[in-house]
Residue frames relative to the residue before (quaternion, step in Angstrom):
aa qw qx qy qz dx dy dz
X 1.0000 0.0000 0.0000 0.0000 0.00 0.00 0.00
X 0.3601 -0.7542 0.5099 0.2037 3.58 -0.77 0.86
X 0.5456 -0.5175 0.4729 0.4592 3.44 -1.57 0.44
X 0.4459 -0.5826 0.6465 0.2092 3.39 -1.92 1.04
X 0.5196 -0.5830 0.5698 0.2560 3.92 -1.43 1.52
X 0.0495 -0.6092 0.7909 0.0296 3.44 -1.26 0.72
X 0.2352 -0.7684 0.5899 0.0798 3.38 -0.75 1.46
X 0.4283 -0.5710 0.5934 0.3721 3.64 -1.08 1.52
X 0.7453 0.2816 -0.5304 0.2897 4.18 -0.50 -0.41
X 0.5845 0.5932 -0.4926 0.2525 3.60 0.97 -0.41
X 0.6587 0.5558 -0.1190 0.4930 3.27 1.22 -1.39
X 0.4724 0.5682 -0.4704 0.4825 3.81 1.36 0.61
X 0.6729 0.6960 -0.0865 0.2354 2.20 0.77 -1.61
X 0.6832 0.5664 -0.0015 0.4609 2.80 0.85 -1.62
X 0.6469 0.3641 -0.2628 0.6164 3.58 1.58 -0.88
X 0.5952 0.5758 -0.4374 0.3507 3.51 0.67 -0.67
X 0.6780 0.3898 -0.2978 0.5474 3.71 1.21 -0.58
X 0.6678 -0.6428 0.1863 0.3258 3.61 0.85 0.52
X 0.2694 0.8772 -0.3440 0.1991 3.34 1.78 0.41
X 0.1412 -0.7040 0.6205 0.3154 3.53 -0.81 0.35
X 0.7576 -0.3804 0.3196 0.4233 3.48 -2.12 -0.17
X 0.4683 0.5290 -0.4558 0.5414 3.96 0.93 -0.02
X 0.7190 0.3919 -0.4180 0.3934 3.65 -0.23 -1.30
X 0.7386 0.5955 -0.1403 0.2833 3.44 0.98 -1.63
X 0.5920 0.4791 -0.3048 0.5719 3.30 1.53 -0.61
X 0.5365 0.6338 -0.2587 0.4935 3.86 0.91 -0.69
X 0.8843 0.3105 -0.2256 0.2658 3.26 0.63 -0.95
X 0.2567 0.6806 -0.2532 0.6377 2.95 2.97 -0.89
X 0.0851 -0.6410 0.6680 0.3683 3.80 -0.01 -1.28
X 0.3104 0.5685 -0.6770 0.3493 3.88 0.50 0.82
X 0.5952 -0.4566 0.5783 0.3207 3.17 -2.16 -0.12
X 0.6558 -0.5462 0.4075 0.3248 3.24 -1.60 0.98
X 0.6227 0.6080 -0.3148 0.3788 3.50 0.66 -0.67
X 0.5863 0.4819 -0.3701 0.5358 3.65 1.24 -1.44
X 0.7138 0.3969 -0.4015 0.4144 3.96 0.43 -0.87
X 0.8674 0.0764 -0.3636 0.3310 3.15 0.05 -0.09
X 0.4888 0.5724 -0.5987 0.2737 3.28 0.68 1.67
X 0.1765 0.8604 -0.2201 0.4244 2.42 2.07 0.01
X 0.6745 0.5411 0.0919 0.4938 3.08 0.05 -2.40
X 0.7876 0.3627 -0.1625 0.4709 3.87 0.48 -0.77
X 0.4594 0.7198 -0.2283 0.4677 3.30 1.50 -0.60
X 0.8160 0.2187 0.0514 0.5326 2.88 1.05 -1.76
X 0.5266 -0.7313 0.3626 0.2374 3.56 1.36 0.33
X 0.5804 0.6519 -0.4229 0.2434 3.05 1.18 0.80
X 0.5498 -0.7731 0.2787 0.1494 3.35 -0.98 0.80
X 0.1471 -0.9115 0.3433 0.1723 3.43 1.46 1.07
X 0.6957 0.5742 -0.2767 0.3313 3.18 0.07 -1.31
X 0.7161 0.3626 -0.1746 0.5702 3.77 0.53 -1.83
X 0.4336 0.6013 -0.4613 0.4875 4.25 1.06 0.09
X 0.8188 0.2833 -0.2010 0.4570 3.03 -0.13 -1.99
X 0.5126 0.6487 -0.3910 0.4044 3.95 0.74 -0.57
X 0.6155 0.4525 -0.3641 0.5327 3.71 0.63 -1.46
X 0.7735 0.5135 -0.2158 0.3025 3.41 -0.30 -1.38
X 0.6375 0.3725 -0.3318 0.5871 3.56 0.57 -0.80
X 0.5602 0.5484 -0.4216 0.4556 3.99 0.49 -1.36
X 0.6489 0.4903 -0.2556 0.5227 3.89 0.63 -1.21
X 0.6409 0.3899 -0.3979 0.5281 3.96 0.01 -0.80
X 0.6109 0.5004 -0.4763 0.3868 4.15 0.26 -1.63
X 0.9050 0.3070 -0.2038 0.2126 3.66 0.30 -1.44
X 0.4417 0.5279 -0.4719 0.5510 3.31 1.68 0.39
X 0.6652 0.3788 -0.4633 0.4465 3.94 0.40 0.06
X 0.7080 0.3660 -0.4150 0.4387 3.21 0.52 -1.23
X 0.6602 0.3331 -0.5245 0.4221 4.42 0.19 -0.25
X 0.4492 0.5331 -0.5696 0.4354 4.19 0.85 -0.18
X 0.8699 0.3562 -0.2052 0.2725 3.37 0.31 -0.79
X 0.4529 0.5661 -0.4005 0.5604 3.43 1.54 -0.29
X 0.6918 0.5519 -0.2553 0.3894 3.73 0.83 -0.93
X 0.6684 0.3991 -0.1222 0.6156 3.38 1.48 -0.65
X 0.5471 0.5100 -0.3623 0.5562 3.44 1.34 0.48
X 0.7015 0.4863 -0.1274 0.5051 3.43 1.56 -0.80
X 0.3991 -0.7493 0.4040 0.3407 3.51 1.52 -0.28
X 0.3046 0.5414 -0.5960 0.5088 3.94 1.59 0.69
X 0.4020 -0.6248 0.6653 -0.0737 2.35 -2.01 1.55
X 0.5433 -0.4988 0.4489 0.5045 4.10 -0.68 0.91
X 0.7517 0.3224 -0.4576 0.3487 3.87 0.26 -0.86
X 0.4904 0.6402 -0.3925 0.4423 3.98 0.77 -1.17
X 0.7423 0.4661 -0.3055 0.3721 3.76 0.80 -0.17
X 0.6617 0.5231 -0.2562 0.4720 3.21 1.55 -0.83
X 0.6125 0.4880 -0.4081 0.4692 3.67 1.34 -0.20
X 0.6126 0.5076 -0.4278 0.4290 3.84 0.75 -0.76
């Protein structure tokens, strides 16, 4: 049985939407391991990636919502 392609745009992709090597190996249907030998190959840093990014999404909802708890409007922000 040959080795299964793990395409470098799928696997960008895939981080760019905050995936980790589990979500990513699932969706490829390869084995966690190939992704993140994969992933080592190429020196990326999954974990602190998918971490930034989600950490980034949590605090644009949670200030969308503090803001919408306060009765500030998207514009009322752009003047302060």
């Amino acid at each position: 049985m040959g080795k299964a392609k793990i395409s470098v745009i799928e696997v960008e992709k895939l981080l760019s939407q905050g995936k980790g090597p589990r979500e990513i190996a699932k969706h490829l249907g390869v084995s966690r391991q190939a992704v993140y030998h994969f992933l080592k190959k190429r020196k990326v840093a999954v974990s602190r990636n998918a971490v930034v990014r989600k950490a980034g999404e949590l605090v644009d909802k949670r200030l969308a919502l503090i803001d919408e708890l306060n009765g500030v409007q998207p514009s009322d922000q752009e003047s302060t």
